[in-house]
N, C-alpha and C positions, 0 to 999 in steps of 0.2 A: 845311362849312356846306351844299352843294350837294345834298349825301346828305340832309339833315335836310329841306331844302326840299324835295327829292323826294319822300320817304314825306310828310312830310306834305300834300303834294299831294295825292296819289292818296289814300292810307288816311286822311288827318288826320280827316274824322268818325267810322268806325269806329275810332278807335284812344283818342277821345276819351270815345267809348259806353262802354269797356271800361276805361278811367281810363288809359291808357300813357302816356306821357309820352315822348317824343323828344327827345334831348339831343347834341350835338355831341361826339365824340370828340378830335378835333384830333390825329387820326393814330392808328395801331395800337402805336407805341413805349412810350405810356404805359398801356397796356392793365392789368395788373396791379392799378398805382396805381389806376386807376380802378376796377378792380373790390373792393378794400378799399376805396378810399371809399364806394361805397355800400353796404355792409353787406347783400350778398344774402342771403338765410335763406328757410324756408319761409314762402309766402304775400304773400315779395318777392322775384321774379324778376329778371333780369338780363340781356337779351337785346340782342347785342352785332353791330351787322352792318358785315362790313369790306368794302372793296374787295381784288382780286386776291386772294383766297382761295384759292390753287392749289396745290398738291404742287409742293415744294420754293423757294414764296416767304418773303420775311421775313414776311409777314404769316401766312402759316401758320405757320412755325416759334413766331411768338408767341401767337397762336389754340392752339397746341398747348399751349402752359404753363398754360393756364386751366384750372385741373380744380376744379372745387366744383358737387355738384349743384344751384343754385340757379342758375347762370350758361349757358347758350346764345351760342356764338361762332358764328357763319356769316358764311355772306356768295356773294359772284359772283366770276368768274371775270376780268372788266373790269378793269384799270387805273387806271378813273377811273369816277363814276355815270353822268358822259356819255354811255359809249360801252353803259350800257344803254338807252338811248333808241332805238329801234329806227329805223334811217336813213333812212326813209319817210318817218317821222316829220318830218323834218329838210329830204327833200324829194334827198336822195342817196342813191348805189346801198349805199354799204358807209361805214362811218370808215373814213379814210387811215391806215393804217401809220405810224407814226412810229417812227422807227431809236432804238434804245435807247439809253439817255444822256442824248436831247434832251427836254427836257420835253415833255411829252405837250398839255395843253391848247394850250400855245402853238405847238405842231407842229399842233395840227388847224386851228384857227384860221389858220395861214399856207397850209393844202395848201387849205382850203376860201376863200381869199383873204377871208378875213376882219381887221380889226384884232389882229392879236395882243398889243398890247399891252393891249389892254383885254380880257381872256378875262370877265370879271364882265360886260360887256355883254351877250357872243355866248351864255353861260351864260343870263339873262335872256331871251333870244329861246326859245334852245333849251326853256326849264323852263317859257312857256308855251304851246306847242304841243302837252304833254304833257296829258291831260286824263283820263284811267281806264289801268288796268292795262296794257289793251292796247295803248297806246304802247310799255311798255316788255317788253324782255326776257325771257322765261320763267325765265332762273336766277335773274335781281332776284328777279318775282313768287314763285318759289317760295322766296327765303330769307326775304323777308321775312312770306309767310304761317308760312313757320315758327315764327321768330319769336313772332310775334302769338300763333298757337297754342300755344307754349311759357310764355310770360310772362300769359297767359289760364287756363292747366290751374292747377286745385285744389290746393296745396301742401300 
């Protein structure tokens, strides 16, 4: 949900100029399924953006079974879409490291002494300090221009 709130943040009038539509994934597992549900073909695109998109993550390994040219998988190299919010942003030097295993929001939220049980509040702060591109990230802004440019080209 965080990811869907983000781009449409930042893009949501240009993506609405060009008819795109933003829809919620609910993880990269069901990735596939999702991609026969909507029925990609020429002239309906399918542009699919993950988190942790990296050589040799789960999420790659399933971004790589996607083969239909109607369909575009990318994505950032982050963890979480948090950690594309550039830490200026936020008003710190770097995100904290969080030891792997432990959940990642709730790991920033305790190093940044934040509530962690509530990560949907600190989320709400963080999402609106954000206000054009340049809050975020360069590998965000470039998958998701991708993206946009992909599901935009003449089929």
């Amino acid at each position: 949900i965080h990811d869907a709130e983000l781009i449409e943040l930042v893009w949501g009038d240009d993506l609405r100029d060009e008819g795109i539509v933003v829809e919620t994934l609910d993880g990269a597992d069901n990735l596939a399924e999702v991609v026969r549900a909507f029925g990609p073909r020429s002239g309906r695109r399918l542009g699919i953006l993950l988190d942790h998109l990296v050589d040799g993550s789960k999420e790659h390994r399933i971004a790589a079974g996607v083969d239909h040219p109607d369909v575009l998988v990318t994505g950032h190299p982050y963890v979480d879409i948090w950690a594309a919010v550039k830490p200026k942003v936020v008003g710190i030097d770097a995100w904290p490291d969080i030891p792997k295993g432990q959940p990642w929001k709730e790991g920033v939220c305790a190093a940044l002494g934040v509530d962690a049980s509530n990560t949907g509040a600190f989320w709400k702060q963080l999402r609106n300090k954000v206000h054009t591109y340049a809050d975020l990230e360069p590998p965000l802004v470039g998958a998701v221009e991708q993206l946009i440019d992909f599901v935009t080209e003449p089929g």
